[in-house]
C-alpha positions as a printed NumPy array, in Angstrom:
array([[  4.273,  -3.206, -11.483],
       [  1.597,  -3.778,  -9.048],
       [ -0.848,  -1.578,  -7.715],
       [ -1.769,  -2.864,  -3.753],
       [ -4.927,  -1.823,  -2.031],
       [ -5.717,  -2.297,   1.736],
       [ -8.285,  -0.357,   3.542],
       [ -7.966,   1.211,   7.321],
       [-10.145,   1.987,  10.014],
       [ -8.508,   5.78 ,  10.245],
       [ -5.726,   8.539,   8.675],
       [ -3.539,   7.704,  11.817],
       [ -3.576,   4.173,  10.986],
       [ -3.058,   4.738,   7.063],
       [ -0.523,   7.219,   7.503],
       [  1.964,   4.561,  10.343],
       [  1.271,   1.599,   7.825],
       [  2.077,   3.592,   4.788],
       [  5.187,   4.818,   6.551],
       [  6.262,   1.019,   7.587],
       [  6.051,  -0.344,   4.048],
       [  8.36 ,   2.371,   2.393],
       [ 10.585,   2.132,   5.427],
       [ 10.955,  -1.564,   4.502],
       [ 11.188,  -1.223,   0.996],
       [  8.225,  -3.179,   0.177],
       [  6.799,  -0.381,  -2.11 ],
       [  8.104,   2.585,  -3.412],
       [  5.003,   5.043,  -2.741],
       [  2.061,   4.352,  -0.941],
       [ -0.821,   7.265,  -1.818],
       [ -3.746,   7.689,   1.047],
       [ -6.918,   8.694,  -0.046],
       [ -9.507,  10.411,   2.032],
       [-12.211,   8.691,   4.349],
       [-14.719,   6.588,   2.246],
       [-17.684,   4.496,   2.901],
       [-17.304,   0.637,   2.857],
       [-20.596,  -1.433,   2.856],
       [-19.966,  -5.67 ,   3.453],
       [-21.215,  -8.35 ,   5.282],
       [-18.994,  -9.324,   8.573],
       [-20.075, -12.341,  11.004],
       [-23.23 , -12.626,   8.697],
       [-24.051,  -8.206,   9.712],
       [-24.586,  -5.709,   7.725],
       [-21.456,  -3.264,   8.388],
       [-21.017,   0.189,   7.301],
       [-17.675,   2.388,   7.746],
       [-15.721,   4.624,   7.241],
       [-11.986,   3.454,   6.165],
       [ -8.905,   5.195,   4.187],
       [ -7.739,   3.794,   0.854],
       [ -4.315,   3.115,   0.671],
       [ -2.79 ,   2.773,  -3.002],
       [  0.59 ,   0.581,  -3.039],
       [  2.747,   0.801,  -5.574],
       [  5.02 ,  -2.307,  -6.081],
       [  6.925,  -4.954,  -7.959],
       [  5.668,  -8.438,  -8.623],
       [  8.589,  -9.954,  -6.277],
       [  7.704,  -7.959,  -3.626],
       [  3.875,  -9.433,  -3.639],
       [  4.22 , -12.406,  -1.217],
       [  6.431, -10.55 ,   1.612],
       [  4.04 ,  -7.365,   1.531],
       [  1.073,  -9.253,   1.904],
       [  2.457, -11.059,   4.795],
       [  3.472,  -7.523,   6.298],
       [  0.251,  -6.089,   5.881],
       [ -1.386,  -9.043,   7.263],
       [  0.993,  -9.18 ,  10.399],
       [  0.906,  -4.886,  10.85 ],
       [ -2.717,  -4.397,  10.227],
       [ -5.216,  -4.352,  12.911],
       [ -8.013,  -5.896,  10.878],
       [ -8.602,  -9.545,  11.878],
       [ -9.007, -10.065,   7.287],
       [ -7.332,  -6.949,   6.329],
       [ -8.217,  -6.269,   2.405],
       [ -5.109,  -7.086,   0.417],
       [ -5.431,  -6.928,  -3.152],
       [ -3.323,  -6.447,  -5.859],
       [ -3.76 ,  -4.975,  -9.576],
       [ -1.047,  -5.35 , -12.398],
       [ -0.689,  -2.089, -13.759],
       [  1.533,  -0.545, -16.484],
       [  3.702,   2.441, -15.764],
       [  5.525,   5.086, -18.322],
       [  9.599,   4.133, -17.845],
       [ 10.834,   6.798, -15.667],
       [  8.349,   6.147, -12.952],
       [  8.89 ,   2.125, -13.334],
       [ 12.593,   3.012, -12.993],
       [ 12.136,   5.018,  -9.978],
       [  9.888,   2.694,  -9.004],
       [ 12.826,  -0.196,  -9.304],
       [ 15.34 ,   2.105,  -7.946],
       [ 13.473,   2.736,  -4.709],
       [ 12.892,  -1.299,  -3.895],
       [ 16.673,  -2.032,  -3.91 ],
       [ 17.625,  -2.823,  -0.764],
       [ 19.915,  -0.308,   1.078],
       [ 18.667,   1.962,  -1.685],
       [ 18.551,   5.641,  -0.199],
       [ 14.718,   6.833,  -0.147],
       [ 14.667,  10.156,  -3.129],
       [ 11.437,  12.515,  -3.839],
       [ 10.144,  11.253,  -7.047],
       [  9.753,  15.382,  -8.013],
       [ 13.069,  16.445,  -7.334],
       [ 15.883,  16.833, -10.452],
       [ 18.061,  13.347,  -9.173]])
């Protein structure tokens, strides 16, 4: 599986991008972490903000056409797109699979199906 980070500008933000990319089955969980503080250069200045982390959790396959969405839905000019291989214990990486087939009815992860 993959592990995706982006960064936004605010929760509200996050939050309608997170929403979009389980809608579209892109990932199957997309975690939103609290405001941090990102420090980088931008147009050769010194920039300092505060952004969400959002943690997406995909498949390989799905790597190329959620980059492009994130890139088309995001309102950062370079929106931070990265992506970590990651191993996951079988039952999640089968809910995980489950979730990304297409027409695939969204479950809770926590619930007994």
């Amino acid at each position: 599986m993959l592990v995706v980070l982006t960064t936004t500008s605010s929760f509200d933000e996050a939050d309608a991008l997170a929403g979009k990319i389980v809608e579209s089955r892109l990932a199957a969980c997309v975690q939103i972490l609290p405001q941090m503080r990102s420090v980088y250069v931008w147009e050769g200045k010194m920039q300092r903000e505060n952004e969400c982390l959002l943690l997406i959790k995909t498949l390989p396959e799905k790597w190329d056409e959620l980059s492009a969405f994130i890139s088309a839905n995001h309102s950062y000019d370079v929106p931070e797109i990265i992506a970590i291989r990651a191993n996951a214990a079988e039952p999640y990486l089968a809910w995980l699979k489950a979730q990304l087939r297409s027409g695939k009815t969204p479950e809770d992860p926590k619930s007994d199906n």
